[in-house]
C-alpha positions as CSV (number, residue, x, y, z in Angstrom):
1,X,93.2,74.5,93.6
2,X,89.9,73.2,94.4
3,X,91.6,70.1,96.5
4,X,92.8,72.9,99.0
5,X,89.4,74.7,99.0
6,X,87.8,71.3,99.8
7,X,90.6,70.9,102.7
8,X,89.4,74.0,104.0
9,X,85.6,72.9,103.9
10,X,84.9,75.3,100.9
11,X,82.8,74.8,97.4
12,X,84.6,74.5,94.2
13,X,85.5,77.2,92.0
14,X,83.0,77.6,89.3
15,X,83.3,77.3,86.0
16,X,83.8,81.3,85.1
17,X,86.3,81.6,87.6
18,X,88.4,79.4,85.5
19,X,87.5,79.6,81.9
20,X,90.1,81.6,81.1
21,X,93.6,82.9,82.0
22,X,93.2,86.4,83.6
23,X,90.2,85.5,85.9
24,X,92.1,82.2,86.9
25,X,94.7,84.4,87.7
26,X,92.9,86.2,89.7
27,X,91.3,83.4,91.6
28,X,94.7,81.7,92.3
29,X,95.9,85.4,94.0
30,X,93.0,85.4,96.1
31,X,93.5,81.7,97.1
32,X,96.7,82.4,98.0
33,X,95.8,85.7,99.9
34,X,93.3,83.5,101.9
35,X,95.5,80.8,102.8
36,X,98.8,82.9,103.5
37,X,97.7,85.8,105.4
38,X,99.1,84.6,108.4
39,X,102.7,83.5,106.9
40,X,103.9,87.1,105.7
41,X,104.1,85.9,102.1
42,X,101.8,88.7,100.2
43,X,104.9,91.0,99.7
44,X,107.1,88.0,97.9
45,X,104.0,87.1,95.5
46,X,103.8,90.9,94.3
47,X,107.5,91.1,93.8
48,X,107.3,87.6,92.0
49,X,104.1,88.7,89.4
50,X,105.5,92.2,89.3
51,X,102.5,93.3,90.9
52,X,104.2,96.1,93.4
53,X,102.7,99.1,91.4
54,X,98.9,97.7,91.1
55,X,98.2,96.8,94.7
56,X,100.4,99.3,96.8
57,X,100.6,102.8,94.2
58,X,103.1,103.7,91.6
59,X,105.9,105.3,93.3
60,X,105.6,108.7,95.0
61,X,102.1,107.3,95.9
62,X,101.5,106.9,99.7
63,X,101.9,103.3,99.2
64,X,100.5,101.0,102.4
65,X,100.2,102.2,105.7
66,X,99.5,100.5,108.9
67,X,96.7,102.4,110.5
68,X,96.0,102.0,114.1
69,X,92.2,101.8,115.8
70,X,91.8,105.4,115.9
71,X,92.3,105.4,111.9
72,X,95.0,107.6,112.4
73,X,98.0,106.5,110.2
74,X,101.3,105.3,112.0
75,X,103.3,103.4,110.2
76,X,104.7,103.2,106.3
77,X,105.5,99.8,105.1
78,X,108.1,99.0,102.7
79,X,108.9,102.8,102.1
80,X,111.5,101.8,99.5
81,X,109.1,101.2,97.3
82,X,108.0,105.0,97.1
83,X,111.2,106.0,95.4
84,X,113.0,104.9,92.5
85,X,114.9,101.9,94.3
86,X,111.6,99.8,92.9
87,X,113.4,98.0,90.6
88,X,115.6,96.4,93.7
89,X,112.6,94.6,94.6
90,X,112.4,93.1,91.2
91,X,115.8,92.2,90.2
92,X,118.3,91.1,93.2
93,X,121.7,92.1,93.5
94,X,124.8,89.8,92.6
95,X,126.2,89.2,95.9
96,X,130.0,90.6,95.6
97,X,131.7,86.7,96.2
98,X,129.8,85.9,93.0
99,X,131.1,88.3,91.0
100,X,134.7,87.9,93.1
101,X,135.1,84.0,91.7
102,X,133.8,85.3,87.9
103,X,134.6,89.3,87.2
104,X,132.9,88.8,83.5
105,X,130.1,89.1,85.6
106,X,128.5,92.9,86.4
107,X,125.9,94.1,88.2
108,X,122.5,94.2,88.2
109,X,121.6,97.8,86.8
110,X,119.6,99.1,89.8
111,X,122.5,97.9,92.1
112,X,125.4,99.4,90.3
């Protein structure tokens, strides 16, 4: 990690940012919000360290908003994840050729 914060002209991580596994954890999700914010790639690393319910609400929360320069709220994103679909965006669906060339296989719960 620190090789790509030296390629972006920044100082090393210190020493109790890695010492042990939660705060390195936490260091490696900020690098990678700093170095991805551009690329639309936030959403895919909070479905990947199940992370959906810590950073945008549990569901029924208000979840994340897009607000505009007046602060007036005006759009919701990913509004699936306020109801109880939230386990799709954990667990993807076995795509129905898949289970066409093998019929042992069944669906994912949350897609049946």
């Amino acid at each position: 990690m620190n090789a790509v914060r030296h390629r972006g002209n920044l100082p090393p991580l210190g020493p109790t940012r890695i010492d042990n596994y939660a705060d390195f954890f936490k260091a490696i999700e900020q690098e990678r919000i700093v170095e991805l914010i551009g690329e639309g790639q936030r959403s895919f690393d909070l479905r990947r360290w199940r992370a959906l319910e810590r950073v945008w609400g549990p569901p029924g929360s208000p979840g994340v908003w897009r607000i505009d320069n007046l602060g007036r709220h005006t759009t919701a994103l990913f509004p699936e994840h306020l109801g109880p679909g939230i386990q799709k965006d954990y667990i993807f669906r076995i795509p129905p050729g898949e289970r066409d060339k093998n019929p042992n296989l069944t669906q994912n719960i949350p897609w049946r």
